[in-house]
TORGULUM-437010 format. One record per residue (C-alpha): residue in one letter; chain; x, y, z. Coordinates in nm, 4 decimals, decimal comma. Each point is the difference from the previous one (the first is absolute). Example, Ala and Ser with C-alpha at 12.3 -4.5 7.8 and 13.67 -1.06 7.14 Angstrom:
% residues 2
REC type mol       c1       c2       c3
REC    a   A   1,2300  -0,4500   0,7800
REC    s   A   0,1370   0,3440  -0,0660
//
This chain:
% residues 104
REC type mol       c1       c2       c3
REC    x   A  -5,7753   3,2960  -0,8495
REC    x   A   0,3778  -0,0167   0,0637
REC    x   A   0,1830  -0,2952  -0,0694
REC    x   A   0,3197  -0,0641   0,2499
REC    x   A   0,2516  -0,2435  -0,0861
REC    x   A   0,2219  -0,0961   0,2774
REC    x   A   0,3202  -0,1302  -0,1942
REC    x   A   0,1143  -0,3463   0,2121
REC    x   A   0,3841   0,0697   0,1022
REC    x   A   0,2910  -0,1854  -0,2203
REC    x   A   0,0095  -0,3025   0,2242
REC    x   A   0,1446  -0,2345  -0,3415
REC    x   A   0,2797   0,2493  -0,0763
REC    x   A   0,0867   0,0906   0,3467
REC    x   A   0,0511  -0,4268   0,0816
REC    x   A   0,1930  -0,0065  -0,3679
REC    x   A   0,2349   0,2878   0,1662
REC    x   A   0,0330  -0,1709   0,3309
REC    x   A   0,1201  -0,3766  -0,1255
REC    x   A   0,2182   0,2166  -0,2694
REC    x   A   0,1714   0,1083   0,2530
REC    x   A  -0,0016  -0,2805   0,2520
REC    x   A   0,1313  -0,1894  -0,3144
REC    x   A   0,3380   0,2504  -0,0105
REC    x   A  -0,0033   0,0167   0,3555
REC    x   A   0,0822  -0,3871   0,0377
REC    x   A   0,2424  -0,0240  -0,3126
REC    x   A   0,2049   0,2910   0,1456
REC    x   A  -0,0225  -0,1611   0,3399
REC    x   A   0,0398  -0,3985  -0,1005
REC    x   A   0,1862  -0,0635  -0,2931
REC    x   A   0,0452  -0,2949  -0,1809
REC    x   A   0,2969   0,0750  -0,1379
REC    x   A   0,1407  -0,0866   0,3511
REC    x   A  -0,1028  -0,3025   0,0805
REC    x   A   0,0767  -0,1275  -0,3588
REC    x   A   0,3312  -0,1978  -0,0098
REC    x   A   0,2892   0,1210  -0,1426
REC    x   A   0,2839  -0,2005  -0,1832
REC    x   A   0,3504   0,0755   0,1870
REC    x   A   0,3083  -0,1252  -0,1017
REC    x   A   0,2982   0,0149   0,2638
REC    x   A   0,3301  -0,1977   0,0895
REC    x   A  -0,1198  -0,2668   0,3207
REC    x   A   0,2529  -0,1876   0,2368
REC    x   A  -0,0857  -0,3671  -0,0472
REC    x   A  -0,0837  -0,0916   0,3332
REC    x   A  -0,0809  -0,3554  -0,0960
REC    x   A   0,0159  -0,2618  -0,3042
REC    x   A  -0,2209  -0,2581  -0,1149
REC    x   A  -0,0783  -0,2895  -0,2563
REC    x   A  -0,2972   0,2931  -0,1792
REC    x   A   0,2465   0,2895   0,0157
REC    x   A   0,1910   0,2631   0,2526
REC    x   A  -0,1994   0,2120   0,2661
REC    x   A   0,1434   0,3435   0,0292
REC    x   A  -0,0441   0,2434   0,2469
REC    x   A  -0,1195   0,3644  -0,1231
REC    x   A   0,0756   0,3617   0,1263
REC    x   A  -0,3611   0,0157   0,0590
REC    x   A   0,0104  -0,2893   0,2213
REC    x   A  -0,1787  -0,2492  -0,2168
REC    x   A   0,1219  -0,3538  -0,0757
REC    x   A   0,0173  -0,0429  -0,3752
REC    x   A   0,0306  -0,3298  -0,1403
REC    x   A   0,1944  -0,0378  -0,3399
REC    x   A  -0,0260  -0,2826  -0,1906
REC    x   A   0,2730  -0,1879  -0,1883
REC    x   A   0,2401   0,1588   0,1965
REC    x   A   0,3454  -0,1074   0,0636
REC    x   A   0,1661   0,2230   0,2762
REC    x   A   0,0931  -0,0614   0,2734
REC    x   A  -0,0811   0,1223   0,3759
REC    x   A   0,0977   0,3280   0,0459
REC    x   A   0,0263   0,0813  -0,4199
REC    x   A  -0,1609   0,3036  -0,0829
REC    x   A  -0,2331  -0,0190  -0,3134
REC    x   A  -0,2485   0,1859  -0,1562
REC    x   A  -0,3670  -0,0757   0,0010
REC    x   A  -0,3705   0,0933  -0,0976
REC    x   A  -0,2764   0,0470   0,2195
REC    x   A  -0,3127   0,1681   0,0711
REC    x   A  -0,0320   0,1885   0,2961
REC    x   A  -0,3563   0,2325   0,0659
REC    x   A   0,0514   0,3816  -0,1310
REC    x   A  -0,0218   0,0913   0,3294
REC    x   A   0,2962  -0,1145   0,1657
REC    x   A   0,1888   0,1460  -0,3221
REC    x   A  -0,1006   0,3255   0,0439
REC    x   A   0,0273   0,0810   0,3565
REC    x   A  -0,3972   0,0363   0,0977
REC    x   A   0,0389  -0,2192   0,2929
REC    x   A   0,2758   0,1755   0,1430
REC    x   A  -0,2107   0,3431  -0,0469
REC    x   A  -0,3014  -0,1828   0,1652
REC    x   A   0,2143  -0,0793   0,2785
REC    x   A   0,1400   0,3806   0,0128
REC    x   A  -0,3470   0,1330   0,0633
REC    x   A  -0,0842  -0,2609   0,2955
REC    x   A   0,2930   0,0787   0,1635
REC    x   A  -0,0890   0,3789  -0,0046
REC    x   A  -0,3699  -0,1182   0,1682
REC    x   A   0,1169  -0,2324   0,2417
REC    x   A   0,0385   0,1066   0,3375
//
């Protein structure tokens, strides 16, 4: 009598493989890091002025209010904010790059 053992295929390791590598696929492709905000500092026109503080104007085209602020409309100061990594570093702009190659 001969005894055949079929050996089942590596169905565990070959799934273990597959979500290893979905895993890298997804941190490579959507990164936290940016969509994490990111502490700027940066000298705002003061576009306005009120009892709470000053609200500036940014480069980046965000309003930034100040508080305990004494200027005046039109002062430039500096301020603290957090803006989202990804204006900072330019990925939008890149994003925008490749549409405008696939758009008709």
């Amino acid at each position: 009598m001969q005894q055949t053992t079929q050996q089942k295929p590596p169905v565990l390791k070959f799934l273990a493989i597959i979500s290893i590598a979905t895993a890298v696929i997804l941190v490579l492709t959507i990164t936290p890091w940016n969509i994490m905000p990111t502490s700027v500092t940066e000298d705002v026109q003061v576009i306005a002025t009120t009892e709470i503080g000053c609200i500036g104007e940014s480069a980046l085209g965000h309003s930034v209010v100040v508080e305990n602020c004494q200027a005046k409309v039109g002062d430039i100061i500096s301020a603290t904010f957090y803006v989202p990594a990804l204006e900072q570093n330019g990925y939008y702009d890149k994003i925008q790059e490749k549409l405008e190659k696939v758009t008709p």
